[in-house]
N, CA, C and O atoms as CSV, one atom per row, in Angstrom:
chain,resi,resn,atom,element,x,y,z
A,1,UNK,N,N,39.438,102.821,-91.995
A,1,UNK,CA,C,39.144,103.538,-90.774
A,1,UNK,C,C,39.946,102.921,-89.643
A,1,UNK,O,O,40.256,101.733,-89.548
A,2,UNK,N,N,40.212,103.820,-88.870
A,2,UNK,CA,C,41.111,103.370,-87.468
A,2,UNK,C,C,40.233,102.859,-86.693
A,2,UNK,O,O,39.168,103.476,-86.672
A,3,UNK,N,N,40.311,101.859,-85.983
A,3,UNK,CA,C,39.402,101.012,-85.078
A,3,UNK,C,C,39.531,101.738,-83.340
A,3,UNK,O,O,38.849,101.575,-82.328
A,4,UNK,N,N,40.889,102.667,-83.682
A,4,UNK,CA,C,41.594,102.631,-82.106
A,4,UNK,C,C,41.535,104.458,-82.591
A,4,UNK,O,O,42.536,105.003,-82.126
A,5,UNK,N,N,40.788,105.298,-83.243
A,5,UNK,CA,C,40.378,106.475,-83.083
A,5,UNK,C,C,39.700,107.027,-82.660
A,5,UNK,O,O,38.579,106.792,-83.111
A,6,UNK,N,N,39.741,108.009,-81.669
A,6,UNK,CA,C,38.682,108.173,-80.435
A,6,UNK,C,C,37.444,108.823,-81.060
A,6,UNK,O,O,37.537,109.512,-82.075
A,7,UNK,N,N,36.526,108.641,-80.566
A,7,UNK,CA,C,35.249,108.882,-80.866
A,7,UNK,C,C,34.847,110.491,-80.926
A,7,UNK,O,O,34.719,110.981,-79.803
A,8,UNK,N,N,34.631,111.374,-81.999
A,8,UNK,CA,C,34.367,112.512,-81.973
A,8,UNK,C,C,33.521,113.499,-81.463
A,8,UNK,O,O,32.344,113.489,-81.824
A,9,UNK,N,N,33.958,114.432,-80.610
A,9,UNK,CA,C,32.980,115.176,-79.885
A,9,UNK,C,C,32.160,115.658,-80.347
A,9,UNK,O,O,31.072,115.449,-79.809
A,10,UNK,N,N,32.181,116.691,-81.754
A,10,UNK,CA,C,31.066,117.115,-82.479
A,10,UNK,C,C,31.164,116.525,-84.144
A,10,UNK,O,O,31.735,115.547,-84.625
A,11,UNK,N,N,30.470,117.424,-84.642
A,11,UNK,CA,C,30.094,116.717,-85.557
A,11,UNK,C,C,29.184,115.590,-86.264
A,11,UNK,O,O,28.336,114.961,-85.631
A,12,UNK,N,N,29.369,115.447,-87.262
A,12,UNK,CA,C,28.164,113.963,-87.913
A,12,UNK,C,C,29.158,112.612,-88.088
A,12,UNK,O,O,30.361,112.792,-88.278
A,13,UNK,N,N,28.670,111.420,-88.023
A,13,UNK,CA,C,29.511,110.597,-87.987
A,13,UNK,C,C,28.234,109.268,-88.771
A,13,UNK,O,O,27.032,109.102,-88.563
A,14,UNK,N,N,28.913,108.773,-89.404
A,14,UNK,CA,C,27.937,107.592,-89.975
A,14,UNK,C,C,27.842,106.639,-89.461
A,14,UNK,O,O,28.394,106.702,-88.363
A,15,UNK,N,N,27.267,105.390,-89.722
A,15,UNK,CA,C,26.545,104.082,-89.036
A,15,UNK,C,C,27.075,102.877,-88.609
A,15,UNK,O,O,26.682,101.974,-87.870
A,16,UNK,N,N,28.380,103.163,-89.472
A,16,UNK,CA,C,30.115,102.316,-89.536
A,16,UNK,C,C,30.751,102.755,-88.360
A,16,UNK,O,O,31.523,102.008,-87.760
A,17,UNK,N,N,30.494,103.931,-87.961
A,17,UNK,CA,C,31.255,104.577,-87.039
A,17,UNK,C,C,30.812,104.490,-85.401
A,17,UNK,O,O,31.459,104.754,-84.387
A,18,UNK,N,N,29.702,104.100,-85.554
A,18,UNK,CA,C,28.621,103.957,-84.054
A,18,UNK,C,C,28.325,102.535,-83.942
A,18,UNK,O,O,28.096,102.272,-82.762
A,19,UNK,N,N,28.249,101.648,-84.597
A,19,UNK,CA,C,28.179,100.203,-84.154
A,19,UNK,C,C,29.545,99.363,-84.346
A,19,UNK,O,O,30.293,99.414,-85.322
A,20,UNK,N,N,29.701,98.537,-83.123
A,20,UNK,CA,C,30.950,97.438,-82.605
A,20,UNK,C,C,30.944,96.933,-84.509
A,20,UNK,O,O,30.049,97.083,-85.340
A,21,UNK,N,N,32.458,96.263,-84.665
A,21,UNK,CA,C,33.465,96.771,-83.729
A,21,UNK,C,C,34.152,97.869,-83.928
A,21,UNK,O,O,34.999,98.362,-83.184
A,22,UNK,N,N,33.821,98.201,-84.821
A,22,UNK,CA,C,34.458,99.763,-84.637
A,22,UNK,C,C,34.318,101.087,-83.812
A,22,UNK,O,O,35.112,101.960,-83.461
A,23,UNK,N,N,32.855,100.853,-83.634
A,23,UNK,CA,C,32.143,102.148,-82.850
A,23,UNK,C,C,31.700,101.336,-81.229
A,23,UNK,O,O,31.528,100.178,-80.848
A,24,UNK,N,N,31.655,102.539,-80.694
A,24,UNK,CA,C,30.962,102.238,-79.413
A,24,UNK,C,C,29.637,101.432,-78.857
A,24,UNK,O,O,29.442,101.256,-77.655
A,25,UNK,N,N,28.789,100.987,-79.851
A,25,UNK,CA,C,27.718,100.655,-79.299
A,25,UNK,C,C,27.735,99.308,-79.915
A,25,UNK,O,O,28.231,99.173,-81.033
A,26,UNK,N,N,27.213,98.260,-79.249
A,26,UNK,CA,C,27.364,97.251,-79.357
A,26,UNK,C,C,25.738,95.954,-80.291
A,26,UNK,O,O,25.467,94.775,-80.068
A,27,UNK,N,N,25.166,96.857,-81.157
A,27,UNK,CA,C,24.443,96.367,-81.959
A,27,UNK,C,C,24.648,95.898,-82.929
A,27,UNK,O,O,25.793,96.077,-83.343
A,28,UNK,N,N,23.777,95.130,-83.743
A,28,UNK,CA,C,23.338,94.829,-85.268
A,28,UNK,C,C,22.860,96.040,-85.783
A,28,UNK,O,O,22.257,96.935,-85.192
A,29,UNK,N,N,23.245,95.952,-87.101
A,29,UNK,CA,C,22.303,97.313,-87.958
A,29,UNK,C,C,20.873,97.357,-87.395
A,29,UNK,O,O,20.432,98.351,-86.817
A,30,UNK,N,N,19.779,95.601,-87.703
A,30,UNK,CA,C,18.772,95.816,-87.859
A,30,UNK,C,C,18.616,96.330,-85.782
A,30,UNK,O,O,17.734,97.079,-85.363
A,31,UNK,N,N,19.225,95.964,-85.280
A,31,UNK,CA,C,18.508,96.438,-83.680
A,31,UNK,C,C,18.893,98.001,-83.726
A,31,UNK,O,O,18.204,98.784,-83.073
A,32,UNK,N,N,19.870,98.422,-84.407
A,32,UNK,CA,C,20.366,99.920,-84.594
A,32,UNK,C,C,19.212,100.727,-85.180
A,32,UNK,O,O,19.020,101.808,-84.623
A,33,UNK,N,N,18.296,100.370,-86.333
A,33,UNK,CA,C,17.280,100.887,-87.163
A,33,UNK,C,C,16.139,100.562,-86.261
A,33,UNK,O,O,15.333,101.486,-86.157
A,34,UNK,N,N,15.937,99.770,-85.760
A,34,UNK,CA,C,14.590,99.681,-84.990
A,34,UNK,C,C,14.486,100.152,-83.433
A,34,UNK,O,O,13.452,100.105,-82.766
A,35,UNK,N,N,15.654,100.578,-83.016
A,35,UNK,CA,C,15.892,101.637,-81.988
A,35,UNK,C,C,15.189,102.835,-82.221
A,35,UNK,O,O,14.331,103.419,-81.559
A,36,UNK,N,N,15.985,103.195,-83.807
A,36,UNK,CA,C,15.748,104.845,-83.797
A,36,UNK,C,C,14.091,104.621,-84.257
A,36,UNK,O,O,13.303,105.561,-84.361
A,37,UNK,N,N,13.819,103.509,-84.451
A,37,UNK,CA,C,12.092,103.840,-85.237
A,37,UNK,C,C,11.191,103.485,-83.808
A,37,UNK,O,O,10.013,103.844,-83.834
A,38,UNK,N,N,11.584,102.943,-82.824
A,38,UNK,CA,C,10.951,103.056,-81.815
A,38,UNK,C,C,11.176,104.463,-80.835
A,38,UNK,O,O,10.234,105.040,-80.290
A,39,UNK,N,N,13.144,105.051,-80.684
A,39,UNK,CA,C,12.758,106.395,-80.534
A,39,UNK,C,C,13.973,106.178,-78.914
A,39,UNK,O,O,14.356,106.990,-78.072
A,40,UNK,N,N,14.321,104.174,-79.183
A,40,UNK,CA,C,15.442,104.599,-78.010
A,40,UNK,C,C,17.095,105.001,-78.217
A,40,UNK,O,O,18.067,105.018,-77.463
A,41,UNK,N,N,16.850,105.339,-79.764
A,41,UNK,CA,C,18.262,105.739,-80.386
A,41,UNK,C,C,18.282,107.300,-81.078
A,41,UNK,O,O,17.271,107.738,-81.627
A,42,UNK,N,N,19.003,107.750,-81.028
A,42,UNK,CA,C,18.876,109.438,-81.686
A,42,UNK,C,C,18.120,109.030,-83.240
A,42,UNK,O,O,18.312,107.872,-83.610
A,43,UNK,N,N,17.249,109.961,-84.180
A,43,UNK,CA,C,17.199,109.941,-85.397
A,43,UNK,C,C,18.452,110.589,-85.834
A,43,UNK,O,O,19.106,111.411,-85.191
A,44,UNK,N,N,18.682,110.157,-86.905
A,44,UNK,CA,C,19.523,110.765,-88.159
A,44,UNK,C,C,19.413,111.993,-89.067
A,44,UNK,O,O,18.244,112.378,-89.065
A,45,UNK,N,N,20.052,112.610,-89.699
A,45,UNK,CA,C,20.237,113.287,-90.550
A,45,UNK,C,C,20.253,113.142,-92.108
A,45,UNK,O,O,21.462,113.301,-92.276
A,46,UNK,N,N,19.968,113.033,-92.813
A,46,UNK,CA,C,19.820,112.302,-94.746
A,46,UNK,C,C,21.039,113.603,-94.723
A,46,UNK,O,O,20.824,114.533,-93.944
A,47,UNK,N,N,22.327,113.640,-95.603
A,47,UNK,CA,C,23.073,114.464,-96.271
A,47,UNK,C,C,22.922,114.284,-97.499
A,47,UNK,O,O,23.740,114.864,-98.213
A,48,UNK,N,N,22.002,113.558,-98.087
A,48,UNK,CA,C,22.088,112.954,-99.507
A,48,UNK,C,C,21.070,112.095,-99.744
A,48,UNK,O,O,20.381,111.867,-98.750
A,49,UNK,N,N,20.666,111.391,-101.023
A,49,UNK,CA,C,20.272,110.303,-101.203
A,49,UNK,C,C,20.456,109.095,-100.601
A,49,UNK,O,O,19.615,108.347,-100.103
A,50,UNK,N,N,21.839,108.956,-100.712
A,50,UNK,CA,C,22.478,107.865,-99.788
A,50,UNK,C,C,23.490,107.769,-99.073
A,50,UNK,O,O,24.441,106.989,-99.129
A,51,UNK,N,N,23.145,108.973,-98.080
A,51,UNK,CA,C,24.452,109.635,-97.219
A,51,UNK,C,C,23.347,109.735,-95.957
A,51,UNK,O,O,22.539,110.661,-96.026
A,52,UNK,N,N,23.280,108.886,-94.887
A,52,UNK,CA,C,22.665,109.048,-93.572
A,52,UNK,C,C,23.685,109.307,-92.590
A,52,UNK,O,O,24.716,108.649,-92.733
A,53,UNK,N,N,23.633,110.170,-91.556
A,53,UNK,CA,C,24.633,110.379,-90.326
A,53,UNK,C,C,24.080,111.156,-89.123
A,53,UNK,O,O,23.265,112.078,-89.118
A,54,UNK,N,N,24.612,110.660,-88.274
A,54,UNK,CA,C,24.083,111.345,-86.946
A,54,UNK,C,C,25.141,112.263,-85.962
A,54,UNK,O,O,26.358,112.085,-86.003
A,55,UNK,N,N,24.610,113.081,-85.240
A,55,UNK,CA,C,25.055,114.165,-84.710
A,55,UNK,C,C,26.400,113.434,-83.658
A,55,UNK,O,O,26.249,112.383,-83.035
A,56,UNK,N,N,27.429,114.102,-83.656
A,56,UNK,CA,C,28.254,112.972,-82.748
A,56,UNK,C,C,27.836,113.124,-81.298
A,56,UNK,O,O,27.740,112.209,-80.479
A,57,UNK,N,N,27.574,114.568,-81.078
A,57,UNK,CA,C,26.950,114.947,-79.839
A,57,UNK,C,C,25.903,114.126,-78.870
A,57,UNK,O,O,25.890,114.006,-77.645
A,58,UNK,N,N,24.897,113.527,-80.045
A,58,UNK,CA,C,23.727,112.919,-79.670
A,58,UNK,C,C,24.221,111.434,-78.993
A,58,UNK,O,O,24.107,111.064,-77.824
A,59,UNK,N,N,24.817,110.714,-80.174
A,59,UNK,CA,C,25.411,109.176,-80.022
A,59,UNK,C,C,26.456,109.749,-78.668
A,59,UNK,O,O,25.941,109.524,-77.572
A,60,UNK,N,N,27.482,110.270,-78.625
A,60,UNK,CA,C,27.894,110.484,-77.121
A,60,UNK,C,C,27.526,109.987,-75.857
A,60,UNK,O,O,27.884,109.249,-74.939
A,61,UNK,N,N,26.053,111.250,-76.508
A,61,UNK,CA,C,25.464,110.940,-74.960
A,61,UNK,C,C,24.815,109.705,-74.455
A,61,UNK,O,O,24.469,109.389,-73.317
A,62,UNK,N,N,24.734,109.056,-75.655
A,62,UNK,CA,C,24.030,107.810,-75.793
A,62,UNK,C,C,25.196,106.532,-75.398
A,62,UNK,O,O,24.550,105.493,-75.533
A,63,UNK,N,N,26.184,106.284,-75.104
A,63,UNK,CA,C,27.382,105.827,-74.963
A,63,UNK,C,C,27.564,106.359,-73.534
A,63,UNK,O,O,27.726,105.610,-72.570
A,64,UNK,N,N,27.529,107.656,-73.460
A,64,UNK,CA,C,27.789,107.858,-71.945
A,64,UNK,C,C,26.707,107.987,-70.943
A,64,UNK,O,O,27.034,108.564,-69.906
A,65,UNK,N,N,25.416,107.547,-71.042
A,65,UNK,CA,C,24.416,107.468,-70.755
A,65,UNK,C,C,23.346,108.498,-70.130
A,65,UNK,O,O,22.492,108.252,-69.279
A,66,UNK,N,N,23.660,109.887,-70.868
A,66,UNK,CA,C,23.140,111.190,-70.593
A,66,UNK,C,C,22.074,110.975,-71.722
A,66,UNK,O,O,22.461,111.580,-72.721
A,67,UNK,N,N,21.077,110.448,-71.905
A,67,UNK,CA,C,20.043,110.724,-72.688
A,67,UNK,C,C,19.442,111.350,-71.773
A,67,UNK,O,O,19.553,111.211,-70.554
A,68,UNK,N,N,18.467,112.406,-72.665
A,68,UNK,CA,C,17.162,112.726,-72.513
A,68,UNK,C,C,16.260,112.376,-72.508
A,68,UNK,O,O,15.415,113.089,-73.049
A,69,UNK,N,N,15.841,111.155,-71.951
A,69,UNK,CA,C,14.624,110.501,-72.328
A,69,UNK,C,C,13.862,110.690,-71.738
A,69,UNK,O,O,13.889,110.466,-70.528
A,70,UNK,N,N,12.454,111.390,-72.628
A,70,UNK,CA,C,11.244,111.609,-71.840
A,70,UNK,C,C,10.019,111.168,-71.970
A,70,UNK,O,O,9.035,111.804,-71.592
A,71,UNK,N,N,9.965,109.458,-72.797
A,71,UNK,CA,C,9.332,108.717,-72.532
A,71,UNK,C,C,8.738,108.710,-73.859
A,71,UNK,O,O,7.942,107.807,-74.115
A,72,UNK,N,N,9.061,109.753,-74.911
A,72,UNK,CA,C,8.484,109.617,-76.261
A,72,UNK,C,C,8.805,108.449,-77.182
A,72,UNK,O,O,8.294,108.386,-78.301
C-alpha cells in the first residue's frame, strides 16, 4: 500500500487504511476498537467472515472533524 495515497472520498476502506502510519488517525488498534464500542468512532461493516471495513465517508468526517455527535 502507498503510504503517500490520498485518502478516499467514498467508498469502504479497512483498518490498515484508517490508523497512523498509514492512515489518518492516529491510534492503536485496541483504542480504535474501543472507540467504536463506546460509539466515539463510526461502526463498521462485516463484508465477510473476516473482511471488516468502514464507510470512507464516515472516517472522513471523523478526520475532518464533522461528526455527528449526538451524545449516543
Amino acid at each position: 500500500m502507498l503510504s503517500n495515497a490520498p485518502f478516499p472520498q467514498d467508498g469502504f476502506v479497512r483498518l490498515s487504511q484508517i490508523l497512523a502510519p498509514t492512515g489518518p488517525i492516529p491510534v492503536s488498534k485496541s483504542t480504535w476498537w474501543q472507540g467504536v464500542k463506546d460509539g466515539r468512532f463510526p461502526q463498521p461493516q462485516k463484508l465477510g467472515p473476516r473482511t471488516t471495513v468502514w464507510k470512507a465517508e464516515d472516517i472522513r468526517a471523523l478526520f475532518d472533524g464533522n461528526t455527528d455527535d449526538d451524545g449516543q
